[in-house]
VMD Tcl script that draws the C-alpha trace (Angstrom):
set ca {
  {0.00 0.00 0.00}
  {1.40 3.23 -0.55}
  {2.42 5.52 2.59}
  {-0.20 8.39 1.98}
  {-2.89 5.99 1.24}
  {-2.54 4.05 4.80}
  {-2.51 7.38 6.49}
  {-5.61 8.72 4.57}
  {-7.49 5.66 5.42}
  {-6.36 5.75 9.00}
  {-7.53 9.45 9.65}
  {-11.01 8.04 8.72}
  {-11.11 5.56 11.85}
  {-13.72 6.57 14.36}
  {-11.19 7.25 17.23}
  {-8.52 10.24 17.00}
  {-5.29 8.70 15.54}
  {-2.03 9.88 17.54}
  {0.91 10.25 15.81}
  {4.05 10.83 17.93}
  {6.88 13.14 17.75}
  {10.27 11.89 17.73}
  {13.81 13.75 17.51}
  {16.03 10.74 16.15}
  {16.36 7.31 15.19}
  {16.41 6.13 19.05}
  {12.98 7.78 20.34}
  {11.78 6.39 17.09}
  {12.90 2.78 18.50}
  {11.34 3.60 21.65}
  {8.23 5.03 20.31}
  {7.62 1.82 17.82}
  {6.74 -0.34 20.98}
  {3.73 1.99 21.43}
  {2.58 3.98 18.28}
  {2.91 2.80 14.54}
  {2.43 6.67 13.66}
  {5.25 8.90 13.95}
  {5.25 12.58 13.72}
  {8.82 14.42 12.48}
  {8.22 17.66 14.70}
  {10.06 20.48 13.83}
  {10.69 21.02 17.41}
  {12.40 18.10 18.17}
  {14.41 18.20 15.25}
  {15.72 21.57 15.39}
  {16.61 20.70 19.13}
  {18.51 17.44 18.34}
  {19.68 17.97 15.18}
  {21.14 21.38 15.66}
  {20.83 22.61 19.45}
  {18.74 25.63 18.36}
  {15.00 26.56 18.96}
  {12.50 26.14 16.34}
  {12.23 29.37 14.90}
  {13.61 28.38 11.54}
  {16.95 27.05 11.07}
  {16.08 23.62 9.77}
  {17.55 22.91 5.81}
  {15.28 20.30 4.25}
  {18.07 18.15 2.91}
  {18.60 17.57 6.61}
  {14.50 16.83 6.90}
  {14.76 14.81 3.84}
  {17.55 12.55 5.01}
  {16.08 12.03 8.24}
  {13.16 10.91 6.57}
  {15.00 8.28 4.66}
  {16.48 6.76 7.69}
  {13.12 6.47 9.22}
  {11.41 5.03 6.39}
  {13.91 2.10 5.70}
  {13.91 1.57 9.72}
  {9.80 1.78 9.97}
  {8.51 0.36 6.87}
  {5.40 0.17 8.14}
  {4.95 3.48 10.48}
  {2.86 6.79 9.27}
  {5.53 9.42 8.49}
  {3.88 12.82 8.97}
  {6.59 15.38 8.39}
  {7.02 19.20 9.16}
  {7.91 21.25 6.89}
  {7.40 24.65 8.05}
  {6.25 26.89 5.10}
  {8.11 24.94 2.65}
  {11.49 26.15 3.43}
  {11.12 29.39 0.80}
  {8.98 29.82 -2.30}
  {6.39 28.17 -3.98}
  {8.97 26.16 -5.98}
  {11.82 25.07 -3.23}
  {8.01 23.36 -1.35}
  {6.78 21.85 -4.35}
  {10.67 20.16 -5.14}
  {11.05 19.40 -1.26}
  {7.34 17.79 -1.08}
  {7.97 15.48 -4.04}
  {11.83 14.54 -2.61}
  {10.10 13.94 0.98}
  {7.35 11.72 -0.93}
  {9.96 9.61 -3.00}
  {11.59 9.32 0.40}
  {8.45 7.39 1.92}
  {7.51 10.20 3.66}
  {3.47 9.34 4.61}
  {2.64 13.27 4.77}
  {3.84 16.58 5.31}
  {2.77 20.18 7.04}
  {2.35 23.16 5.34}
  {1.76 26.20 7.44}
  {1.14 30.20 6.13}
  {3.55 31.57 8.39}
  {6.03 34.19 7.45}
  {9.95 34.34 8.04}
  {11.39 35.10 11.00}
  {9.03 32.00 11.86}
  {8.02 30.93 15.67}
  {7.30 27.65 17.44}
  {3.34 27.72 16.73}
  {2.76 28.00 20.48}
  {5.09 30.72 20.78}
  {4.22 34.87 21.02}
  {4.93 36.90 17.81}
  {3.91 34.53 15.07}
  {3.79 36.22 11.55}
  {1.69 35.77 8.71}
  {1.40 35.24 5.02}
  {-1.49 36.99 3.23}
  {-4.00 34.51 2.51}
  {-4.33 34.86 -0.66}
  {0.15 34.06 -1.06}
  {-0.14 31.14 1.32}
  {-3.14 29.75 -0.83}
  {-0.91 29.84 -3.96}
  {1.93 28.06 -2.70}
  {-0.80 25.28 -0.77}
  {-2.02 24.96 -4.37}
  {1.48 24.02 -6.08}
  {1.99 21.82 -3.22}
  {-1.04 20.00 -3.52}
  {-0.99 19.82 -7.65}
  {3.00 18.52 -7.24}
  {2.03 15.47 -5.08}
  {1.24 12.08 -6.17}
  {-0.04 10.03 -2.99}
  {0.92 12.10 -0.16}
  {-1.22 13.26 2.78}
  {-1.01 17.24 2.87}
  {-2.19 19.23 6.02}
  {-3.13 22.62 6.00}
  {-2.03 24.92 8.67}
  {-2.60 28.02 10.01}
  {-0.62 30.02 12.87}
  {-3.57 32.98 12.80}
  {-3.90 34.06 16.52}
  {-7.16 36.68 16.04}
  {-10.35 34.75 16.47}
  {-12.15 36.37 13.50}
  {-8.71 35.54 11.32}
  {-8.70 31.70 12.45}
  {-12.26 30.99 11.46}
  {-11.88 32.97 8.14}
  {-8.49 30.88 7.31}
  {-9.58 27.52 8.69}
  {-13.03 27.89 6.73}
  {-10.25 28.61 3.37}
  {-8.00 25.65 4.08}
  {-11.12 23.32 4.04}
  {-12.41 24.11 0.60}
  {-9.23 23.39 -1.07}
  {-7.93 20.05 -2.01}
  {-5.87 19.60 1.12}
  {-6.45 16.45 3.03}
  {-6.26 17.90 6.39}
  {-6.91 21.13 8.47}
  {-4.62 22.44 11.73}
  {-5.03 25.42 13.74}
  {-1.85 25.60 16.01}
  {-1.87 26.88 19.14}
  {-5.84 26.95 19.91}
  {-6.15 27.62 23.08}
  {-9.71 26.18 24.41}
  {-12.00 23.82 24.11}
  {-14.81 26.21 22.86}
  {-11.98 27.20 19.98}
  {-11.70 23.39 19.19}
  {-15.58 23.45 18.53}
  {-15.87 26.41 16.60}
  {-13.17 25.33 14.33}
  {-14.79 21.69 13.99}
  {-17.81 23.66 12.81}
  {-16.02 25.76 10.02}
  {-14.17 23.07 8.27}
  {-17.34 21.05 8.03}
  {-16.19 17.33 6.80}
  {-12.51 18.38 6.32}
  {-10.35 15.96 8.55}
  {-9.31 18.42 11.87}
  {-5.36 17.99 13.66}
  {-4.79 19.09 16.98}
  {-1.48 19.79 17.80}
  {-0.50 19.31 21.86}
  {3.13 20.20 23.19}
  {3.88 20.21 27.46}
  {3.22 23.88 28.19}
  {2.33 25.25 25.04}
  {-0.98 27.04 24.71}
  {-3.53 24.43 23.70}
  {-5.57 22.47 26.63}
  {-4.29 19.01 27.51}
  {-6.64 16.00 26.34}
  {-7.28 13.15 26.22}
  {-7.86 11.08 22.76}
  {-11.13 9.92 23.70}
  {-11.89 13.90 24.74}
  {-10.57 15.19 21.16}
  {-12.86 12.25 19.46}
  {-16.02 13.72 21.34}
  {-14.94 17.21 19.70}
  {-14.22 15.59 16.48}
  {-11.12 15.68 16.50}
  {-9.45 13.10 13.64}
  {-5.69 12.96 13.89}
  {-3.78 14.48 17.08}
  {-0.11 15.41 17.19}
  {2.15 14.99 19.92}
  {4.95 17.22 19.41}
  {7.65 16.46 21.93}
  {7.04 13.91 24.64}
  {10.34 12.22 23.69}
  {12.19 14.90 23.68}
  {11.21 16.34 26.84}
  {11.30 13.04 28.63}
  {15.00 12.65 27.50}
  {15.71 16.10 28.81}
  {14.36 14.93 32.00}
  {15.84 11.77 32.11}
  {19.10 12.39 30.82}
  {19.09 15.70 33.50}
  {18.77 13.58 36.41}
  {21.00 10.67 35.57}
  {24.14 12.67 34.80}
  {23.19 14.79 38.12}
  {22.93 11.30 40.10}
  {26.40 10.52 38.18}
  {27.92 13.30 39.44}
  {27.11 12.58 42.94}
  {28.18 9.76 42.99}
  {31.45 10.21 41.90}
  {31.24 9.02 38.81}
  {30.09 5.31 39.78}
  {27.99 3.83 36.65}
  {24.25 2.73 37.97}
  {23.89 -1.45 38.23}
  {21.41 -2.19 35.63}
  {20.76 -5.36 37.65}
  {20.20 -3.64 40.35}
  {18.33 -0.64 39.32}
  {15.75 0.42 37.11}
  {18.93 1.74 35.09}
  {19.20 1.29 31.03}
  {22.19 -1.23 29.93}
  {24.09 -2.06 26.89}
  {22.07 -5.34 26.25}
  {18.92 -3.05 26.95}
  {19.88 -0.79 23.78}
  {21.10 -3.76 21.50}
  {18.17 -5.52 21.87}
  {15.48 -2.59 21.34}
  {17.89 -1.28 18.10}
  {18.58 -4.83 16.45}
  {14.95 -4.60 15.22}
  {15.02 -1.93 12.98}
  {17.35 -3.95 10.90}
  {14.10 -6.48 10.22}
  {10.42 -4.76 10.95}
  {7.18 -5.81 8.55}
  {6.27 -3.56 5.20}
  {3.17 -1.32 5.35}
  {0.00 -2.85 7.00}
  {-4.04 -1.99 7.73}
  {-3.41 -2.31 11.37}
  {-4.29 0.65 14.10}
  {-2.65 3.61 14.88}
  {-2.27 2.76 18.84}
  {-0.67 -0.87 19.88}
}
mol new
graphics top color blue
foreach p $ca { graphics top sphere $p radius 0.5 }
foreach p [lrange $ca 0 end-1] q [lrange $ca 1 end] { graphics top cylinder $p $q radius 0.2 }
display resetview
């Protein structure tokens, strides 16, 4: 089955697919025990894969060959892939869309902000005119084959969000997201302008949009839900408190048969299969 295909069938499933974010080829490891849908967050990624915050310093050949090394690790995961506005003009998206695609890429993000770009849960978002973003979502969608394409907007003005989000569902894009909504009652409002369209919600720890649950967002019709950075953030914790526990200790390594502590047999075992996982299937978004 091709990539965009399985994810387009799995948005339709009653309950609200999650697709997690990962940061590298580890949390991806780590994240295949629980979720056969990934999302590549552009969070995480800018974090990991340069040290810097996500306010635009990502070069897609860097996306794209991420991407590859997923796919041929996950052959049978949902790949949903962030690609900011497209990484420059109308053209640069349409070429990096149909690289990501040939790269097994499942689907990508499109958003209408503006450079200097934010985090979409950060203050001082930008952007495009609607009428510019439109043009480039158009070339996008007209340049892929199979692939899933999401819609999003980073408006922040009530009035703005409805008129965008009401936009992005009449055109041929698969999906709609609204990042950064910040209520419940914003999550129903939007539900009602896109009509049919397939909705995302996007959730990152302490950004602005409430914390639920899936079986909340399918009540509020919510069809796909993003979950930007629980990896990462969990590593930061993790990795925090074991070096500060090294420390202490003078430097004395944790017994993994002693402790709750991770060991080299541990990591072998969980990365050996990637070398040997199952092509595409029809099976559920959550194990």
């Amino acid at each position: 089955m091709l990539h965009g295909t399985a994810l387009r069938e799995a948005i339709t499933a009653p309950r609200t697919m999650p697709l997690l974010g990962i940061y590298d080829m580890y949390s991806a490891s780590l994240a295949a025990r629980y979720y056969d849908g990934f999302f590549v967050s552009g969070f995480g990624f800018a974090a990991s894969h340069y040290g810097l915050p996500d306010i635009g310093f990502i070069a897609w050949p860097d996306m794209l060959a991420f991407t590859e090394r997923l796919r041929a690790a996950f052959p049978g995961h949902h790949l949903l892939v962030d690609i900011d506005d497209g990484f420059g003009d109308p053209e640069v998206a349409c070429h990096v869309v149909r690289r990501l695609e040939r790269a097994g890429a499942s689907g990508v993000i499109l958003e209408d902000q503006k450079r200097p770009r934010r985090c979409g849960h950060a203050d001082g978002k930008l952007i495009l005119p609607l009428d510019e973003y439109l043009e480039k979502l158009h070339q996008v969608l007209d340049s892929r084959e199979d692939l899933v394409v999401v819609a999003r907007t980073d408006a922040t003005e009530e009035a703005e969000i409805m008129r965008r989000a009401a936009a992005l569902a009449e055109t041929a894009a698969d999906v709609v997201l609204v990042d950064g909504v910040r209520s419940v009652e914003s999550i129903q409002k939007i539900r009602s302008v896109v009509g049919t369209k397939p909705l995302l919600f996007n959730q990152i720890a302490g950004g602005k949009s409430p914390r639920l649950s899936l079986s909340e967002l399918t009540e509020l019709g919510v069809d796909v839900a993003i979950y930007s950075t629980p990896c990462l953030f969990a590593a930061h914790h993790a990795i925090d408190g074991a070096l500060a526990e090294l420390r202490k200790t003078d430097g004395r390594l944790p017994d993994p048969r002693l402790t709750e502590a991770i060991g080299v047999g541990d990591a072998t075992e969980l990365l050996a299969k990637n070398l040997s996982r199952p092509r595409m299937t029809r099976q559920s978004s959550a194990t």
